[in-house]
C-alpha positions as CSV (number, residue, x, y, z in Angstrom):
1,X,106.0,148.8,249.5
2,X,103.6,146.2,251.3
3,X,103.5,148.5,254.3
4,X,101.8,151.2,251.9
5,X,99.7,148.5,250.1
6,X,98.4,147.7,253.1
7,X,97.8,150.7,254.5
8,X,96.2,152.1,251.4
9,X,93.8,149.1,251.3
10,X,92.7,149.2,255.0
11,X,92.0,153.5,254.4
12,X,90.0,152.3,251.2
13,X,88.0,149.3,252.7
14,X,87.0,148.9,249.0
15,X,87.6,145.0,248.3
16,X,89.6,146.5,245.4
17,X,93.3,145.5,245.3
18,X,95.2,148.3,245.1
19,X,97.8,148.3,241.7
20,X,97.2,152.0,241.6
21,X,99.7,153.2,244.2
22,X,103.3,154.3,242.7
23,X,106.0,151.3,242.7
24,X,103.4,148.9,242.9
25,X,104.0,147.0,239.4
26,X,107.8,147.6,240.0
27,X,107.5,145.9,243.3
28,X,105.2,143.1,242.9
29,X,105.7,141.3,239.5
30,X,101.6,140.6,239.1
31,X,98.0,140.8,241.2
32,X,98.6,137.1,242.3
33,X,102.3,138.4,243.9
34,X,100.5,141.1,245.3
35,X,97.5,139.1,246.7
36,X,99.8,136.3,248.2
37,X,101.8,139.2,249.9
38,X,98.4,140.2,251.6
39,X,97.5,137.0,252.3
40,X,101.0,136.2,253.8
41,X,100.4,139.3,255.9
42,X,97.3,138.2,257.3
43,X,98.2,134.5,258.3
44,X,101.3,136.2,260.1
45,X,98.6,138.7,262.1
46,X,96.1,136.2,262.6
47,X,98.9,133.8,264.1
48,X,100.4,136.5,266.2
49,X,96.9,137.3,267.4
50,X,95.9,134.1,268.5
51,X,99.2,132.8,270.2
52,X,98.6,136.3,272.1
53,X,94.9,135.5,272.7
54,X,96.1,132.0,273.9
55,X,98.6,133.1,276.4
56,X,96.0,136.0,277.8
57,X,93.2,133.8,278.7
58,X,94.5,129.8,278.4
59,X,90.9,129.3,280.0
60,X,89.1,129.1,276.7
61,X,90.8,128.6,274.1
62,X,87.9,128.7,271.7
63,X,87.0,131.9,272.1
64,X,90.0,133.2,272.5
65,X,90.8,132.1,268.8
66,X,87.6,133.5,267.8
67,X,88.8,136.8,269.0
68,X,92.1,136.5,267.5
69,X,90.4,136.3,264.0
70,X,88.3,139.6,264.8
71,X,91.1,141.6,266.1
72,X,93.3,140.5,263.6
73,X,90.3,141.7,260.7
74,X,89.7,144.9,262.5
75,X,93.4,146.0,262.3
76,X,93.5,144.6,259.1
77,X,89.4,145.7,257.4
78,X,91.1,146.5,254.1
79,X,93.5,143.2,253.5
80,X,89.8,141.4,254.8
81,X,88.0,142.8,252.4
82,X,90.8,142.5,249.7
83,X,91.0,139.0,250.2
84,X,87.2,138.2,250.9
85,X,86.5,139.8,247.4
86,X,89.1,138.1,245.5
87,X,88.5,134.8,247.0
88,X,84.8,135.3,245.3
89,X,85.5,136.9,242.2
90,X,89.6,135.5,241.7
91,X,91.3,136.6,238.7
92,X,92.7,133.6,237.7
93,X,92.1,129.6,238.3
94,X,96.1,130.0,240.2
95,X,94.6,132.3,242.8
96,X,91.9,130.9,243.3
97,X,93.4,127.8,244.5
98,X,96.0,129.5,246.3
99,X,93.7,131.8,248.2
100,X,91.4,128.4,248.9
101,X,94.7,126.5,250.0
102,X,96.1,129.7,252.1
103,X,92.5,129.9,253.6
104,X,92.2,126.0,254.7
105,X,95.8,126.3,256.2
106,X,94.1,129.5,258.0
107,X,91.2,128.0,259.3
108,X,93.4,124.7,260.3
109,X,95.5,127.1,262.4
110,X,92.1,128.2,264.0
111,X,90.8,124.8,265.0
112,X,94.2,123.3,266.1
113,X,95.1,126.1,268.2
114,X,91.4,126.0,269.6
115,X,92.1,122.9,270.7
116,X,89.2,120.8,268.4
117,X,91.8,119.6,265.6
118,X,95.0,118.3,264.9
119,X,96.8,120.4,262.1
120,X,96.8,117.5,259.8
121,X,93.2,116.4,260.7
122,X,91.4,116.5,257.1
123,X,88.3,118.2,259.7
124,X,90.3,120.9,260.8
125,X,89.6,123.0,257.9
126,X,86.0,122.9,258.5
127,X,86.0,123.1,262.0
128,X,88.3,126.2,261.6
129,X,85.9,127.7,259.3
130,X,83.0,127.1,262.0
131,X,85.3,129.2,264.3
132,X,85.6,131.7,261.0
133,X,82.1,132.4,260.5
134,X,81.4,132.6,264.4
135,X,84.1,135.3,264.7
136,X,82.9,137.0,261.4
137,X,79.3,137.0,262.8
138,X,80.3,139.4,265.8
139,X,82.9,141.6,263.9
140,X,82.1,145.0,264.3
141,X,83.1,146.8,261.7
142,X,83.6,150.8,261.6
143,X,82.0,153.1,259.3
């Protein structure tokens, strides 16, 4: 059933998460189920994509994470924009904090793996998020 959420959301590119599809509300027991599946699905890409990144070009690690999180939102434009539009407008104080805990876990990935952060660093979330918004700031997106 994720498979299909997923899919539907990257066809829409709407922001809106997608309850409507048949066996949704059978499958996921509420919207913060559903948006933690989609968020679980994007750490899993975005890890994938960087340790791939890493091992393709081990010359510069900092852009290669910054690419990671690109190609990693253009296969994924939908769950992006899923996530990016809940994370401003959350349904509930619960998903709020765990899309803003998911997302500083995210953006410690980017900085340790970049090489400028420990995991545990207390910076790594905001270097990571530098790293974010660079590789947000070149994202092509399709129309």
């Amino acid at each position: 059933m994720l498979r299909r959420v997923v899919e539907e959301a990257n066809l829409r590119c709407d922001g809106v998460l997608p309850t409507d599809l048949p066996g949704v509300r059978e499958a996921f027991p509420d919207e913060l189920a559903l948006v933690g599946a989609l968020q679980l699905r994007w750490h899993t890409r975005l890890t994938g994509a960087v340790e791939q990144a890493l091992g393709a070009d081990a010359g510069e690690p900092e852009q290669a994470v910054v690419a990671a999180w690109r190609n990693t939102a253009q296969a994924l434009p939908g769950v992006r924009a899923v996530l990016d539009a809940r994370a401003e407008r959350p349904a509930s104080p619960e998903e709020l904090a765990a899309l803003r805990t998911a997302a500083a876990k995210d953006r410690a990935l980017l900085a340790a793996m970049a090489g400028l952060a420990a995991p545990a660093d207390p910076r790594a979330a905001a270097i990571g998020r530098r790293l974010e918004l660079q590789a947000r700031g070149g994202l092509q997106v399709a129309a």
